[in-house]
N, C-alpha and C positions, 0 to 999 in steps of 0.2 A: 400528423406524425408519419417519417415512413419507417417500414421496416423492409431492410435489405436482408435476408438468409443467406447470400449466396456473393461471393465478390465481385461478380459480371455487376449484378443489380446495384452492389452499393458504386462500381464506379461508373457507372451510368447515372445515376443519384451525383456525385462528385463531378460530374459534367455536366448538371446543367447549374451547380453553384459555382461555375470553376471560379467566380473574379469576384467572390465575396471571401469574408473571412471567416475560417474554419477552426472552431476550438472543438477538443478533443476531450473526452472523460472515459477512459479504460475502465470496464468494471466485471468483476462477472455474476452479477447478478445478485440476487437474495437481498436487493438493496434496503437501507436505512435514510436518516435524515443523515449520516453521515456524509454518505453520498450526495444526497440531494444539496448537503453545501457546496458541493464540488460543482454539481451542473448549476447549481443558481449562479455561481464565480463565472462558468464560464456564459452563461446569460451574459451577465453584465459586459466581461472583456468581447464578445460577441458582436455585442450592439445590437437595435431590432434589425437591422440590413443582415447581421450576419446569421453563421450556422453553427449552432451547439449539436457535434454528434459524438455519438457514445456506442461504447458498444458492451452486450453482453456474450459472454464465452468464458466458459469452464474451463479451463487452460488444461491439459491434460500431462502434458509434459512439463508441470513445474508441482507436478506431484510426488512424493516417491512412493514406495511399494506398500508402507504399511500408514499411508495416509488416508484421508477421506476423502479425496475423489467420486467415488459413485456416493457417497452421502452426501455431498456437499448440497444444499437446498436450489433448487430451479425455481422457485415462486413466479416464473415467467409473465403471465398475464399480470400479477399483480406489480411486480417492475414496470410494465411498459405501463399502466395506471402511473405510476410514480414520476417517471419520465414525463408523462404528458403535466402533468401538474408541475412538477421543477420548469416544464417552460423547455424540455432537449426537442430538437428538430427531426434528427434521425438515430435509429437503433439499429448499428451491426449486428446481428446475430448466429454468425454462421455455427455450422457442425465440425468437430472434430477432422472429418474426414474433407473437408473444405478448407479447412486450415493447414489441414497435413496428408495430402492425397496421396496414395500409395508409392512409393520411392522415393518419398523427404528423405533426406540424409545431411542435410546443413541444419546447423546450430553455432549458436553466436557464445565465445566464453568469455564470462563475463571477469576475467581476469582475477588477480588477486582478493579483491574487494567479495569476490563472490564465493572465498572461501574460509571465509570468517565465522563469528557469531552465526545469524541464523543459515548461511551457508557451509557452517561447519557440523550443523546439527540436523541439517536438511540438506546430503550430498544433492547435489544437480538442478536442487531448487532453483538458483539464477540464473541458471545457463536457460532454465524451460523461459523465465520468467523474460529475460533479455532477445530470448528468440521471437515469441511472441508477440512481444511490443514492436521490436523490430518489424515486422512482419505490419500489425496494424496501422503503424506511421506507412507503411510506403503503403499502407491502401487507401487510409482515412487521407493523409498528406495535410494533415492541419499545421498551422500557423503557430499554436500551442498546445500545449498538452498537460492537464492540470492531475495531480496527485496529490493524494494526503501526505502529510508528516509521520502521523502512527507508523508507516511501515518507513521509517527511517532509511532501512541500508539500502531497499527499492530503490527508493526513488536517487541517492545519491548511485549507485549503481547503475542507475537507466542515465542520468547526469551525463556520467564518463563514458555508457554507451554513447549517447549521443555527440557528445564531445568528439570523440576517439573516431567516428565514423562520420563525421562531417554532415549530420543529418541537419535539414532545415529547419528547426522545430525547438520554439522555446519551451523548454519543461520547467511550470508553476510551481511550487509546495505549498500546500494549502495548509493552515490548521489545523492539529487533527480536534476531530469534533466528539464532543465529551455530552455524556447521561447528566444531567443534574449532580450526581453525585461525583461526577473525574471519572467515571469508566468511562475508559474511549471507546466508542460506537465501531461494533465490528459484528459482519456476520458471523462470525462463532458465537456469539454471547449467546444464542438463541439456545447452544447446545449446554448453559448451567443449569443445573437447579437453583429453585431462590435461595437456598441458602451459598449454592457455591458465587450466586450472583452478586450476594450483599459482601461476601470473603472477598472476590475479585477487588475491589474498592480500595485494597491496602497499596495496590500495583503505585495505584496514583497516588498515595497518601506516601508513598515508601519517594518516591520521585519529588514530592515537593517536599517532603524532609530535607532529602539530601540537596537540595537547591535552597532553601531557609538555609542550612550548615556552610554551604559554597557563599553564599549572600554575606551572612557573619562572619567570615575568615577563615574558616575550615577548609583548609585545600589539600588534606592528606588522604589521597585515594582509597589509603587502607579506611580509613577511617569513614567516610562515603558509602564506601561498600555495602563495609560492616552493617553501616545503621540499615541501609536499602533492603538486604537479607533478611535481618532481625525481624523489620517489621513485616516483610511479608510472609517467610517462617513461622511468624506469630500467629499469624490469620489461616495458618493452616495451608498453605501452598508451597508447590515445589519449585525453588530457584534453579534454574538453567544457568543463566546470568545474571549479574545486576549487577552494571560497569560504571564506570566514567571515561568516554572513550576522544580523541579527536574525531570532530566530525567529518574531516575531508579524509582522512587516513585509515577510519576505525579502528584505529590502533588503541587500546585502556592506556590510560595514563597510569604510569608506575611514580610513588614519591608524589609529587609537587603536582596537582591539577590545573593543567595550564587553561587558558581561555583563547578561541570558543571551547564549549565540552559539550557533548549531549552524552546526558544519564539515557541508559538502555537496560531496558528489564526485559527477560522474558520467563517465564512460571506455568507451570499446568497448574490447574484445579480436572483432579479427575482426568478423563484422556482429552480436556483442552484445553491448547496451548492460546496463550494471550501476554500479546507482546507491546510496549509501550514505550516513548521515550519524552523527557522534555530537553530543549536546546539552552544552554547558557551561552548568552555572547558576552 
């Protein structure tokens, strides 16, 4: 395993893999199995010739003011354990001030899409989030670049970054990867109590309601919603959203729920927020 801290070392690392293939897992850390399906995916599309690299980084600028930034968990040593076991080759890990060295003044905006849903309730959120990656692709320069599903508008977001800027880099959608019970595996879980842990569980039950309704012939948005809300209102959480949206547009569907749709929840239990979505094609 290596680990690079510093971008000299990781593209000196990237020079001597230059003619192999390079798949990419973004993460910043406090990782889960959720993760670890990401870097076993990119095992596989890898091959044993090629390089699974990853990297860990607290993003600092896709934070805003009254968020958890300096809380956010570092379990450092215990990730790169995790890493070695998933089978990743190397681990970016730079500092803050290695990413953004005194007189950064560029940032990438991440357009319309980035001021939506969780961009309309997290100002600046994807501009940090689209800078950053930006920023990693032209260090790590992988071939592709694997993402969850859970964080829906991400990754269609980083999609049209990449799109939009002609980057060489195909971006994967992985899965999102689910607890035994449908909670999708996220580092905040860590921050419930068990009860608010067992509450959580309605997120996913409210999403595959409203997908059984869309399955039997129910395509009235109002009516989607509604049920999405209800049941998670029920279990004691507070609804932010809970849509039926186009997926390429994020736009809710008003009236008639066209096809593809991805249902989009997002809910605090307490001050954490936990967000989910399933796709209908």
């Amino acid at each position: 395993m290596h680990i690079c801290k510093t971008i000299d070392e990781f593209r000196n690392f990237r020079h001597t893999v230059s003619e192999k293939k390079v798949i990419f897992v973004p993460t910043m850390g406090a990782l889960h199995e959720g993760h670890g399906s990401l870097v076993q995916m990119a095992r596989r599309l890898a091959g044993s010739s090629g390089v699974v690299a990853t990297s860990i980084f607290v993003n600092p600028t896709q934070f805003g003011p009254n968020e958890d930034f300096h809380k956010y968990p570092r379990p450092f040593e215990q990730d790169v354990a995790n890493l070695i076991r998933w089978e990743a080759d190397v681990i970016f890990s730079p500092s803050p001030e290695e990413m953004y060295p005194a007189g950064s003044a560029t940032s990438i905006d991440p357009g319309p899409l980035g001021n939506v849903l969780e961009g309309a309730i997290r100002p600046g959120h994807f501009k940090g989030v689209c800078t950053v990656v930006a920023k990693l692709l032209g260090i790590v320069e992988p071939a592709a670049m694997i993402l969850g599903q859970k964080d829906f508008q991400q990754q269609r977001i980083l999609r049209q970054m990449i799109t939009d800027l002609n980057m060489p880099v195909e971006l994967i959608t992985a899965p999102t990867a689910r607890e035994s019970d449908g909670l999708a595996m996220s580092s905040r879980n860590r921050y419930l109590s068990s009860d608010q842990r067992a509450r959580a569980t309605a997120i996913y039950r409210a999403l595959c309601h409203a997908q059984n309704q869309y399955h039997s012939g129910i395509r009235d948005s109002a009516v989607l919603q509604a049920g999405m809300i209800e049941q998670i209102t029920q279990a004691g959480l507070e609804v932010q959203y809970a849509l039926a949206c186009d997926p390429e547009t994020l736009v809710p569907y008003t009236g008639i729920v066209g096809a593809p749709c991805v249902l989009l929840i997002a809910a605090k239990l307490g001050t954490t927020r936990l967000i989910d979505n399933v796709l209908i094609s």
